[in-house]
N, CA, C and O atoms as a GROMACS GRO file, in nm:
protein
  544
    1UNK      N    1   8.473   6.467   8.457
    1UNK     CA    2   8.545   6.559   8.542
    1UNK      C    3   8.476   6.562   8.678
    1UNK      O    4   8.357   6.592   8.690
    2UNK      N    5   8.580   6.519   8.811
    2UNK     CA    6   8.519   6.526   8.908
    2UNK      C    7   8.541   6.672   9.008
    2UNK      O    8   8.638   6.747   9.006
    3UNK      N    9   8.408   6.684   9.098
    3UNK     CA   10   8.459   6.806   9.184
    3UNK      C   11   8.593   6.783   9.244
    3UNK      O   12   8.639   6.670   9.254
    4UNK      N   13   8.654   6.883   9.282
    4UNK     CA   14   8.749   6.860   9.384
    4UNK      C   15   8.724   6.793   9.515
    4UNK      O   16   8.610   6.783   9.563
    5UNK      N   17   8.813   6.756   9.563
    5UNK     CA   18   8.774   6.684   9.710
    5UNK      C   19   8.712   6.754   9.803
    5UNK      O   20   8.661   6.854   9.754
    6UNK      N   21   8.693   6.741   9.930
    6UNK     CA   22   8.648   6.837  10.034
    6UNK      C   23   8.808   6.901  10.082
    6UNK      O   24   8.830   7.022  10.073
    7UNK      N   25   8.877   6.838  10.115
    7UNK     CA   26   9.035   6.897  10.181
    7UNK      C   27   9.076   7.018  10.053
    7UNK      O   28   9.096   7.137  10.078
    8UNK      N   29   9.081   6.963   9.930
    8UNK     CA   30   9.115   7.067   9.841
    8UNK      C   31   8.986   7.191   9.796
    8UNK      O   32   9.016   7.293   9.734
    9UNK      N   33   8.870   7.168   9.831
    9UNK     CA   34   8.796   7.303   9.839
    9UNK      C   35   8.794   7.370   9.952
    9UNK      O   36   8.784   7.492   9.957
   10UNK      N   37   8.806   7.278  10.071
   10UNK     CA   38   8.870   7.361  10.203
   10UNK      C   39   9.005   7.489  10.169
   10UNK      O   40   9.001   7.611  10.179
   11UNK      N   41   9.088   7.420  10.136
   11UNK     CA   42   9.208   7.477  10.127
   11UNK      C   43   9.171   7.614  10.007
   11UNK      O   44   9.230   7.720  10.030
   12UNK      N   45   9.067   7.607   9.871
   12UNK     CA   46   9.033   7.707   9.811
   12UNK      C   47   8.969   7.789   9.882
   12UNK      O   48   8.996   7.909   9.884
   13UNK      N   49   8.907   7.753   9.928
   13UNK     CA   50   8.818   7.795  10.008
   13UNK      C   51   8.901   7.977  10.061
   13UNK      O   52   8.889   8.098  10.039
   14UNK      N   53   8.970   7.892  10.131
   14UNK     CA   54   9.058   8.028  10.222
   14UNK      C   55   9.131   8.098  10.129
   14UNK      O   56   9.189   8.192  10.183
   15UNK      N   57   9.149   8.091  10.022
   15UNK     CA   58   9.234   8.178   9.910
   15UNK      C   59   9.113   8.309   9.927
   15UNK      O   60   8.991   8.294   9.931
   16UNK      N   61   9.182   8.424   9.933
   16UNK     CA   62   9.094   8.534   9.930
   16UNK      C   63   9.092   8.573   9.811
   16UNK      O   64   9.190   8.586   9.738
   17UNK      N   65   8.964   8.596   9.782
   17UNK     CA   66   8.919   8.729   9.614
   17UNK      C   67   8.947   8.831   9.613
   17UNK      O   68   8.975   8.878   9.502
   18UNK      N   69   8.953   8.904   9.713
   18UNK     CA   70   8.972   9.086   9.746
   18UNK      C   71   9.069   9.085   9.861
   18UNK      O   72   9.089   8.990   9.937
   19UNK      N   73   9.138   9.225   9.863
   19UNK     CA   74   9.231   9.276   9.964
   19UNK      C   75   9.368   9.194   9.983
   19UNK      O   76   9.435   9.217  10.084
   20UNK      N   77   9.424   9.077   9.868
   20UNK     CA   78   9.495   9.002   9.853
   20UNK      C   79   9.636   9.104   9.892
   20UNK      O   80   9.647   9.226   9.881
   21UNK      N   81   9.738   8.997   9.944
   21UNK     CA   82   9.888   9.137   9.952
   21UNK      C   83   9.950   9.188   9.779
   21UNK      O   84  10.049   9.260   9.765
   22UNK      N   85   9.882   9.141   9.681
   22UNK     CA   86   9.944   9.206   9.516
   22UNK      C   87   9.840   9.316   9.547
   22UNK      O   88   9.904   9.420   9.558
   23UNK      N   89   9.711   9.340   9.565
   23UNK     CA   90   9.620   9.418   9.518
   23UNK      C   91   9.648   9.506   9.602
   23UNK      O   92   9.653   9.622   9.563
   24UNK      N   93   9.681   9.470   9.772
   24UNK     CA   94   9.734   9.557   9.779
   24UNK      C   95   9.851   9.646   9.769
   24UNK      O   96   9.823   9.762   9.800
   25UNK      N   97   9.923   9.634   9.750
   25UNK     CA   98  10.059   9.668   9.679
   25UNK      C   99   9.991   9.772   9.564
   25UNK      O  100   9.974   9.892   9.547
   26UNK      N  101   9.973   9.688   9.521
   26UNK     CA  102   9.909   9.818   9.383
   26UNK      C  103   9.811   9.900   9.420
   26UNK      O  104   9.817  10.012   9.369
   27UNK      N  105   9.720   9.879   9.495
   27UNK     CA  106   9.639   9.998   9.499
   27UNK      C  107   9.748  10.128   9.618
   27UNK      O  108   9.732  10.250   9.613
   28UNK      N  109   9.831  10.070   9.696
   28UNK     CA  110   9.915  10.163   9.777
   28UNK      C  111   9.979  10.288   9.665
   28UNK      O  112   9.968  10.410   9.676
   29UNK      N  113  10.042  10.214   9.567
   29UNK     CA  114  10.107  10.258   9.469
   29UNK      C  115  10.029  10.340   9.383
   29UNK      O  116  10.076  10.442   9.332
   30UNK      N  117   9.907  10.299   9.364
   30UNK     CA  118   9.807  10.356   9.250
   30UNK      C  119   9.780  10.512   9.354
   30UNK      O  120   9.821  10.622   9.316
   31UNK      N  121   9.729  10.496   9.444
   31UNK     CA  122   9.692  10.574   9.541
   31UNK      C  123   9.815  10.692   9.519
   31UNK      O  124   9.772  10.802   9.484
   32UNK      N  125   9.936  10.683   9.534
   32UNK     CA  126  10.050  10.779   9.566
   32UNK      C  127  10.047  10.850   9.409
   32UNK      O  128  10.097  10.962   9.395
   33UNK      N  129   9.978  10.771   9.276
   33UNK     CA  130  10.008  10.833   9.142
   33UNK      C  131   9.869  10.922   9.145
   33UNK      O  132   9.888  11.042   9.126
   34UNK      N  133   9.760  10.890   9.161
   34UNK     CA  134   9.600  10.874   9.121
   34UNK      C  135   9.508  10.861   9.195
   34UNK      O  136   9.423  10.780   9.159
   35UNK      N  137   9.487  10.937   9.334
   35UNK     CA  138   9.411  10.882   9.404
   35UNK      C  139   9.274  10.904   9.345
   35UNK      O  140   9.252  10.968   9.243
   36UNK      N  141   9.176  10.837   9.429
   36UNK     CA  142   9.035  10.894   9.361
   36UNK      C  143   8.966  10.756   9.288
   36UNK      O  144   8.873  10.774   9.208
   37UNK      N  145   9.020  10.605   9.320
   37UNK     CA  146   8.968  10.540   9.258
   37UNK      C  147   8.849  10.462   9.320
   37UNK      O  148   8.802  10.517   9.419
   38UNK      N  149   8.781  10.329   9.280
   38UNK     CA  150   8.717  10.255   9.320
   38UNK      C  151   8.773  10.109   9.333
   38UNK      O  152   8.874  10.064   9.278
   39UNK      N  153   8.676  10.035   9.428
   39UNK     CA  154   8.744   9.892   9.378
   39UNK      C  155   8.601   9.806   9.391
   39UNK      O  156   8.492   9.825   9.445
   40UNK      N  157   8.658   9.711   9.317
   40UNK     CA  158   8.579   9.589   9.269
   40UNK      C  159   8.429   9.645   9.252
   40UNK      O  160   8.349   9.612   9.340
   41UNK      N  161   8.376   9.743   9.128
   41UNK     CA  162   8.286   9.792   9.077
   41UNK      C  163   8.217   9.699   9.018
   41UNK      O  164   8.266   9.656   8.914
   42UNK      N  165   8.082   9.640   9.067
   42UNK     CA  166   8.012   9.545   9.032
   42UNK      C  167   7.914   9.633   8.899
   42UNK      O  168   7.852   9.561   8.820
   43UNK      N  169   7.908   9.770   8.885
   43UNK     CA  170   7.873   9.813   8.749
   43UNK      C  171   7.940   9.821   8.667
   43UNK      O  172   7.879   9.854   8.565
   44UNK      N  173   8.104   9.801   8.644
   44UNK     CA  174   8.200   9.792   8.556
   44UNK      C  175   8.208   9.597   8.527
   44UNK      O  176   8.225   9.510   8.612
   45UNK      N  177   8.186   9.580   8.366
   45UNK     CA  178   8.233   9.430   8.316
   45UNK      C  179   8.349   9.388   8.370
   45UNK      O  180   8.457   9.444   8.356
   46UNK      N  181   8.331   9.305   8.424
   46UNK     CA  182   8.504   9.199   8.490
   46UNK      C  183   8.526   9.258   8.678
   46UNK      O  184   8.615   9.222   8.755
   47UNK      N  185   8.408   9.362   8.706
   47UNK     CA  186   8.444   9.382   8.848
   47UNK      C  187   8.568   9.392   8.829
   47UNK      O  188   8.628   9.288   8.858
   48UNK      N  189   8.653   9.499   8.781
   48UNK     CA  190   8.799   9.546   8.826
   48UNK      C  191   8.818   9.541   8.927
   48UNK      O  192   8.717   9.517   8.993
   49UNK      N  193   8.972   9.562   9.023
   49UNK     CA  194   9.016   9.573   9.160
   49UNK      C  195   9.023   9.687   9.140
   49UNK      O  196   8.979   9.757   9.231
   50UNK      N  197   9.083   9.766   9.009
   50UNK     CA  198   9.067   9.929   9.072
   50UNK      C  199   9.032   9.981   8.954
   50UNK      O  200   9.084   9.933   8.854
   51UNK      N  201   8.950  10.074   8.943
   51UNK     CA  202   8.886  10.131   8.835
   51UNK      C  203   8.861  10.311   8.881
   51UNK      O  204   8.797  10.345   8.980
   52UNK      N  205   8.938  10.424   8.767
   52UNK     CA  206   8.920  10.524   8.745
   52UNK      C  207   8.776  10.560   8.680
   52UNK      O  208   8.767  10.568   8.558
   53UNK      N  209   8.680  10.579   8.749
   53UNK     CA  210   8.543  10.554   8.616
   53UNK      C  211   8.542  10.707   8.546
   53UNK      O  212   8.495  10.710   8.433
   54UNK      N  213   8.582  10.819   8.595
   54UNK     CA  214   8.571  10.939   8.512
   54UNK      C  215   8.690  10.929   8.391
   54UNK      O  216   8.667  10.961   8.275
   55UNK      N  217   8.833  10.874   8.444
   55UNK     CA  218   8.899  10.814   8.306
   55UNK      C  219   8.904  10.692   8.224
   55UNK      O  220   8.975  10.666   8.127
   56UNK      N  221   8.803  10.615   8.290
   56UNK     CA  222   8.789  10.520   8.194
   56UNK      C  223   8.913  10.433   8.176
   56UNK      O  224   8.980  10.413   8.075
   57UNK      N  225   8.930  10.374   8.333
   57UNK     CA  226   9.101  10.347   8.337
   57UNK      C  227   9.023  10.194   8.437
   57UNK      O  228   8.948  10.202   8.534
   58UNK      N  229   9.072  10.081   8.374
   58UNK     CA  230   9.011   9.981   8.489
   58UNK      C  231   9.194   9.882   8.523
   58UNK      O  232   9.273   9.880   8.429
   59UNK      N  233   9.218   9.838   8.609
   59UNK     CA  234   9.325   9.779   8.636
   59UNK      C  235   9.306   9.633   8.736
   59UNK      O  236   9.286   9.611   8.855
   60UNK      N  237   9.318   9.577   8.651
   60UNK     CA  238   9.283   9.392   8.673
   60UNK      C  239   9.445   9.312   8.756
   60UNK      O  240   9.531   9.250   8.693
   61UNK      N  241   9.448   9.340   8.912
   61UNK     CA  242   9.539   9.222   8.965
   61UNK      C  243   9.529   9.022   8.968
   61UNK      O  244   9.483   8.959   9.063
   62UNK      N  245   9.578   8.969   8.859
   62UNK     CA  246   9.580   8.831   8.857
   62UNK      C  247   9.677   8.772   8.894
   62UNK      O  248   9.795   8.802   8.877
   63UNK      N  249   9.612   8.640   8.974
   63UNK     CA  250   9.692   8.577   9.029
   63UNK      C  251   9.731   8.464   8.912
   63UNK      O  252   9.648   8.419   8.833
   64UNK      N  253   9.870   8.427   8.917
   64UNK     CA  254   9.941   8.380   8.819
   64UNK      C  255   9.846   8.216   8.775
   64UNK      O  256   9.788   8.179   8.672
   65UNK      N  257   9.866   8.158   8.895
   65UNK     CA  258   9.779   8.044   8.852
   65UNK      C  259   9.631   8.069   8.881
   65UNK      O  260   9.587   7.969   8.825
   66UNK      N  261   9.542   8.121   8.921
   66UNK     CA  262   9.399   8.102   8.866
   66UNK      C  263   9.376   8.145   8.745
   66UNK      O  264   9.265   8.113   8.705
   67UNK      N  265   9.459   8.225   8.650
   67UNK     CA  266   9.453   8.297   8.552
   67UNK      C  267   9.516   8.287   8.474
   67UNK      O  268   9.532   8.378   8.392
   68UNK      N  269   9.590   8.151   8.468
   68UNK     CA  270   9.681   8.065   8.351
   68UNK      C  271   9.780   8.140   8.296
   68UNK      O  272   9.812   8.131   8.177
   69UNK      N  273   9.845   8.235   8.396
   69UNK     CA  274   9.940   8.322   8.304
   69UNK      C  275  10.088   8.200   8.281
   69UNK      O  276  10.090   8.085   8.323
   70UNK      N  277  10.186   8.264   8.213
   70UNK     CA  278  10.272   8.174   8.099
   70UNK      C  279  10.389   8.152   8.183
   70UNK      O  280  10.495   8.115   8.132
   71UNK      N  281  10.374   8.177   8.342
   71UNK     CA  282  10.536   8.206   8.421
   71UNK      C  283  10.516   8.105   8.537
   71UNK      O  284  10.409   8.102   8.598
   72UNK      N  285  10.629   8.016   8.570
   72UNK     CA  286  10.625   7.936   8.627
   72UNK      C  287  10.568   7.931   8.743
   72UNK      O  288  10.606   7.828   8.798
   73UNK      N  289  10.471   8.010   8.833
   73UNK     CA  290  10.373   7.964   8.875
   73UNK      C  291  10.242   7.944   8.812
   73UNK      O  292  10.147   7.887   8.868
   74UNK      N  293  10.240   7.993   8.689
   74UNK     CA  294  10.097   7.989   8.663
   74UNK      C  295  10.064   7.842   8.578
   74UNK      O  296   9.953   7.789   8.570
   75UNK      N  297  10.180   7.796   8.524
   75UNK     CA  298  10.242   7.682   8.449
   75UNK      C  299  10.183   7.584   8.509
   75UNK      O  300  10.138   7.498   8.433
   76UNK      N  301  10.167   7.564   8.650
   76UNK     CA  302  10.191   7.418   8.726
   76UNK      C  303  10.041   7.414   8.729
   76UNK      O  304   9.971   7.510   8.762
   77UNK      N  305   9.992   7.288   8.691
   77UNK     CA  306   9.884   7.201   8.736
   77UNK      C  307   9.868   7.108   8.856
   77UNK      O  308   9.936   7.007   8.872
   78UNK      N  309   9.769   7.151   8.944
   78UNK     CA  310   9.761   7.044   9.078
   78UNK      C  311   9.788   6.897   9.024
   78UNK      O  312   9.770   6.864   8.906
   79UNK      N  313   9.825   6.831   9.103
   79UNK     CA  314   9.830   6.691   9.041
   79UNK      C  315   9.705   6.605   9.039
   79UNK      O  316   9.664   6.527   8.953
   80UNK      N  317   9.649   6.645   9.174
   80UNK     CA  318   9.480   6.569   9.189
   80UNK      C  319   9.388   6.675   9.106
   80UNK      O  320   9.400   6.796   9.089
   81UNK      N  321   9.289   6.582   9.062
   81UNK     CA  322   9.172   6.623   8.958
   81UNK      C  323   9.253   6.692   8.829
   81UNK      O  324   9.214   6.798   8.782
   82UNK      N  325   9.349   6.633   8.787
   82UNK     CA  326   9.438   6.771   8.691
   82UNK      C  327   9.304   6.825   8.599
   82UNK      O  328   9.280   6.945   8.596
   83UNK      N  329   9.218   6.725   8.523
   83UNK     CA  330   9.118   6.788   8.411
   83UNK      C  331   9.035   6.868   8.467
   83UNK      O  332   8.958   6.921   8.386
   84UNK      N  333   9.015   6.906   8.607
   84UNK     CA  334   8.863   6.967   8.674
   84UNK      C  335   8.968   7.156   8.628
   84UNK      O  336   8.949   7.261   8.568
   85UNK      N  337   9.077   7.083   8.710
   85UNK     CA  338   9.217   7.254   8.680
   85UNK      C  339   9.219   7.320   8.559
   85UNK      O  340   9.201   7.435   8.519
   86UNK      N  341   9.256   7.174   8.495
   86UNK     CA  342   9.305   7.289   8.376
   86UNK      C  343   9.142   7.335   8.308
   86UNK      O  344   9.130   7.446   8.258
   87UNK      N  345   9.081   7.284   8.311
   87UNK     CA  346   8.877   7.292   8.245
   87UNK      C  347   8.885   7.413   8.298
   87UNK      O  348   8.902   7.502   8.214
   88UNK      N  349   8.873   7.464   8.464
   88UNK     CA  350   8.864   7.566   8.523
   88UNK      C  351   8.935   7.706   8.519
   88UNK      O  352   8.884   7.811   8.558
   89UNK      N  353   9.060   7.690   8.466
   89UNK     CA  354   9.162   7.792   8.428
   89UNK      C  355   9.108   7.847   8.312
   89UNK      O  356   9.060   7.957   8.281
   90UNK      N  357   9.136   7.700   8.235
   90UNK     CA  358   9.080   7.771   8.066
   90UNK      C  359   8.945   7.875   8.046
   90UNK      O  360   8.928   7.964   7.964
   91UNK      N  361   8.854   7.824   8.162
   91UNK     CA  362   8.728   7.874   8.139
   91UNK      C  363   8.777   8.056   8.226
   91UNK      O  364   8.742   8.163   8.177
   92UNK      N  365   8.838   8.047   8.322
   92UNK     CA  366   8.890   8.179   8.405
   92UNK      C  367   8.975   8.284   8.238
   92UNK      O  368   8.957   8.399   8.201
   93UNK      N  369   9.039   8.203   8.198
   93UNK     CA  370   9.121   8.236   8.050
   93UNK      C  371   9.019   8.328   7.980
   93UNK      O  372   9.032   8.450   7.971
   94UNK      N  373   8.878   8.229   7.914
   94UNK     CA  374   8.782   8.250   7.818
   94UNK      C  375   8.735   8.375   7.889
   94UNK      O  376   8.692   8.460   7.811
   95UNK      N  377   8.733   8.411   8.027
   95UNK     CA  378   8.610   8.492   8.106
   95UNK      C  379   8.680   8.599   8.086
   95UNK      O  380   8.615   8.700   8.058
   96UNK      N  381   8.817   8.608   8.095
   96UNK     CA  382   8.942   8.768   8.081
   96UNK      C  383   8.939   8.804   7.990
   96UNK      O  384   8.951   8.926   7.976
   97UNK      N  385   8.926   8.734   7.893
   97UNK     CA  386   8.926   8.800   7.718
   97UNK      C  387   8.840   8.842   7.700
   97UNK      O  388   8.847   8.934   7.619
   98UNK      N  389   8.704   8.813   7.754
   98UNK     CA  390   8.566   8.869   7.710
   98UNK      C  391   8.590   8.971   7.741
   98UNK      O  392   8.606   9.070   7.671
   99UNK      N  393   8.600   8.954   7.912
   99UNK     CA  394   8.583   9.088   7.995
   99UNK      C  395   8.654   9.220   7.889
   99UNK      O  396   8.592   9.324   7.865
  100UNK      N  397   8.795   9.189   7.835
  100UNK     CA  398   8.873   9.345   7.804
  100UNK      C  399   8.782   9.333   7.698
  100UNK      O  400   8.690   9.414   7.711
  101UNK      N  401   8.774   9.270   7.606
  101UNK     CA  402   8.743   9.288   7.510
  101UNK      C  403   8.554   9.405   7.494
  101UNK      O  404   8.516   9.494   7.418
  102UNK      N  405   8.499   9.341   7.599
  102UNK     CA  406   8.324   9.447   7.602
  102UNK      C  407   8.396   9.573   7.685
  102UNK      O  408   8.338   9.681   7.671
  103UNK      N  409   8.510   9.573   7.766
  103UNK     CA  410   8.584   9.719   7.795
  103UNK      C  411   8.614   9.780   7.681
  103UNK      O  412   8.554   9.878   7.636
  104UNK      N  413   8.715   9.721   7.627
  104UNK     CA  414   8.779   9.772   7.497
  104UNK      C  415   8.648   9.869   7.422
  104UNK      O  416   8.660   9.992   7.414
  105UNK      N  417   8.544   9.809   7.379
  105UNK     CA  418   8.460   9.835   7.303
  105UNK      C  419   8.366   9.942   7.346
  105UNK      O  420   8.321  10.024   7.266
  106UNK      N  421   8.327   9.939   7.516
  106UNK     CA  422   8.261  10.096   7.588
  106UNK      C  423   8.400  10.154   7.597
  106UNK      O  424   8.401  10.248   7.676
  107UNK      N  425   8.520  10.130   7.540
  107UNK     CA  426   8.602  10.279   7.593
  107UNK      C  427   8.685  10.266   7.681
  107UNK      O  428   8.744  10.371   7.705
  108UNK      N  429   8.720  10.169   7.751
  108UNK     CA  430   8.774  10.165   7.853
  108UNK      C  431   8.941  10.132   7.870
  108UNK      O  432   8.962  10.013   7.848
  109UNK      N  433   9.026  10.185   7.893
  109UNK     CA  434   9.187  10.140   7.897
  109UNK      C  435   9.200  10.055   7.989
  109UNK      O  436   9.138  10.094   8.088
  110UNK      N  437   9.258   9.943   8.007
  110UNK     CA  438   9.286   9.862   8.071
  110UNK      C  439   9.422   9.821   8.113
  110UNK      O  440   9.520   9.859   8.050
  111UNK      N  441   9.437   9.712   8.265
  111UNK     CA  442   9.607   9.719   8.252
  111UNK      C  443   9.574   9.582   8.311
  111UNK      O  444   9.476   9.594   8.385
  112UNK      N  445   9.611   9.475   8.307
  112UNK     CA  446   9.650   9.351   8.349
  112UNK      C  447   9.732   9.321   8.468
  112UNK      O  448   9.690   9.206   8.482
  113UNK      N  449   9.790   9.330   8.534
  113UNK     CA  450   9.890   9.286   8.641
  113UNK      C  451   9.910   9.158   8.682
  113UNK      O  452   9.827   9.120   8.765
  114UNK      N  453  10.014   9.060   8.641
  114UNK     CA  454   9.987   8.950   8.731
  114UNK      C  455  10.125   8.938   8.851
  114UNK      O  456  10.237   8.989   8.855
  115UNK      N  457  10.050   8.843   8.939
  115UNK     CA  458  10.160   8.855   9.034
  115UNK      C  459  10.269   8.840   9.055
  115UNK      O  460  10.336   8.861   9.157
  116UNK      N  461  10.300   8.796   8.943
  116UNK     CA  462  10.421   8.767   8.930
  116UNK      C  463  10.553   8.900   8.918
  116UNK      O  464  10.660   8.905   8.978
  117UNK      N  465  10.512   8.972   8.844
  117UNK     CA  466  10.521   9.133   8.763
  117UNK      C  467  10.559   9.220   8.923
  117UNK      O  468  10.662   9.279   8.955
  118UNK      N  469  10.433   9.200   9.000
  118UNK     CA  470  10.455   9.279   9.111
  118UNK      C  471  10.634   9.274   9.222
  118UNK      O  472  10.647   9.357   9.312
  119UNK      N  473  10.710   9.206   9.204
  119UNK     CA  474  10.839   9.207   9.272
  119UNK      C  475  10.954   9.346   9.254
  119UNK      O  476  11.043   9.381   9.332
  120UNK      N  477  10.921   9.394   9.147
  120UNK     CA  478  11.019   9.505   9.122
  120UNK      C  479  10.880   9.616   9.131
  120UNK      O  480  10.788   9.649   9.057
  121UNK      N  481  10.925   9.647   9.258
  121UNK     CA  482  10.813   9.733   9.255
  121UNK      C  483  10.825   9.894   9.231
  121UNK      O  484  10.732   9.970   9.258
  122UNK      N  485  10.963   9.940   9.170
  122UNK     CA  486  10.980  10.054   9.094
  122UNK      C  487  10.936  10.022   8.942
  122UNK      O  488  10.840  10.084   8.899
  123UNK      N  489  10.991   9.945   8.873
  123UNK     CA  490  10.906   9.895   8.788
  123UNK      C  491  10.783   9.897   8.779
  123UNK      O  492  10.741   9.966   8.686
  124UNK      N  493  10.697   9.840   8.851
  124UNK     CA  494  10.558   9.858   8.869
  124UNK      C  495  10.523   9.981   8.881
  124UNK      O  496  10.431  10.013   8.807
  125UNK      N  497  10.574  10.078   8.963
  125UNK     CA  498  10.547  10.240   8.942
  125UNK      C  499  10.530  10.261   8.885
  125UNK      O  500  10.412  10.278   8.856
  126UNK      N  501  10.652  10.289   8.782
  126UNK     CA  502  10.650  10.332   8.640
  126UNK      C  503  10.529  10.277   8.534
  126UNK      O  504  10.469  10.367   8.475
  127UNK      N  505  10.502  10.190   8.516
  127UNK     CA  506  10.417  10.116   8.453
  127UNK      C  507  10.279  10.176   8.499
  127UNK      O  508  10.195  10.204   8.413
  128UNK      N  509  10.256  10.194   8.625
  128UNK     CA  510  10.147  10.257   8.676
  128UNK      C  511  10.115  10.388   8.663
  128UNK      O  512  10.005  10.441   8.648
  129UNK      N  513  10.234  10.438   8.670
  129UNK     CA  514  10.229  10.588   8.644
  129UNK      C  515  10.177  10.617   8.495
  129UNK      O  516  10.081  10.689   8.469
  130UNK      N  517  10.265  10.541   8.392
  130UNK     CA  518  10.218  10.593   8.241
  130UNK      C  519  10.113  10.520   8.200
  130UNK      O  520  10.093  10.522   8.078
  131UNK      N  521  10.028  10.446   8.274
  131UNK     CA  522   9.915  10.367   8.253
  131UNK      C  523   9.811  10.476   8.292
  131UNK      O  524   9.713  10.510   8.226
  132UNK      N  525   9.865  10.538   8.452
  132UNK     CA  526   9.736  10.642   8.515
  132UNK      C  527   9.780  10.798   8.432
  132UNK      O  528   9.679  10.858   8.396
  133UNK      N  529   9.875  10.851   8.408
  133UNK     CA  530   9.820  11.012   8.373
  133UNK      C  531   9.884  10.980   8.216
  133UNK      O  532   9.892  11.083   8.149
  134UNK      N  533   9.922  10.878   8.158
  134UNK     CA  534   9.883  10.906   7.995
  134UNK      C  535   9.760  10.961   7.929
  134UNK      O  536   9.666  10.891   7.965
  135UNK      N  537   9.721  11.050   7.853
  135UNK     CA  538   9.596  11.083   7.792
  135UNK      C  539   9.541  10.968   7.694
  135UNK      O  540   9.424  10.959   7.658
  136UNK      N  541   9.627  10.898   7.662
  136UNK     CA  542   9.606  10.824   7.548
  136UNK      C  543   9.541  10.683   7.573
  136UNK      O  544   9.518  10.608   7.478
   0.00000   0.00000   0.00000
């Protein structure tokens, strides 16, 4: 498995980690249900984008393809280096399951989002809403 080229880590390169337009979208939205949160908590497992820490509420925005979700963007494999991609997804895959899973186990409720999800964004409300003031 080879690195990627220089043109194609250039081009990763500029993909942003934080303040992306899904995350924000949701935290606008989270904000109008719940204000009062944090983001990207390097003492919370998986560094959430937004995390309630007195409810124990963490909320993970993924992007469809770094995070191998099942919907036709997340589907497509670059054509150059395809084995370095898919090696790298799978391993992004292995790293999300851990993450809920050591949440799951301190207590923590979790919500997934991928970007795809974000277009109906009354939908997404709703979903946000009974995600943030459910007790359960």
């Amino acid at each position: 498995m080879k690195p990627p080229s220089k043109a194609r880590s250039a081009i990763m390169r500029a993909v942003r980690g934080a303040n992306t337009k899904p995350e924000l979208l949701v935290r606008r939205i989270a904000r109008s249900i719940a204000p009062g949160y944090r983001l990207n908590r390097r003492d919370i497992p998986g560094k959430p984008d937004i995390a309630y820490i007195g409810a124990k509420r963490a909320i993970f925005v993924h992007g469809c393809f770094w995070h191998g979700h099942d919907c036709k963007r997340g589907a497509r494999t670059p054509k150059d280096n395809r084995d370095y991609w898919i090696d790298k997804i799978a391993r992004n895959r292995a790293r999300d399951e851990k993450t809920l899973a050591i949440l799951d186990r301190e207590g923590w409720k979790t919500m997934v989002l991928w970007e795809c999800e974000l277009k109906d964004e009354a939908a997404l409300r709703e979903r946000l809403s009974r995600f943030l003031t459910n007790p359960s």
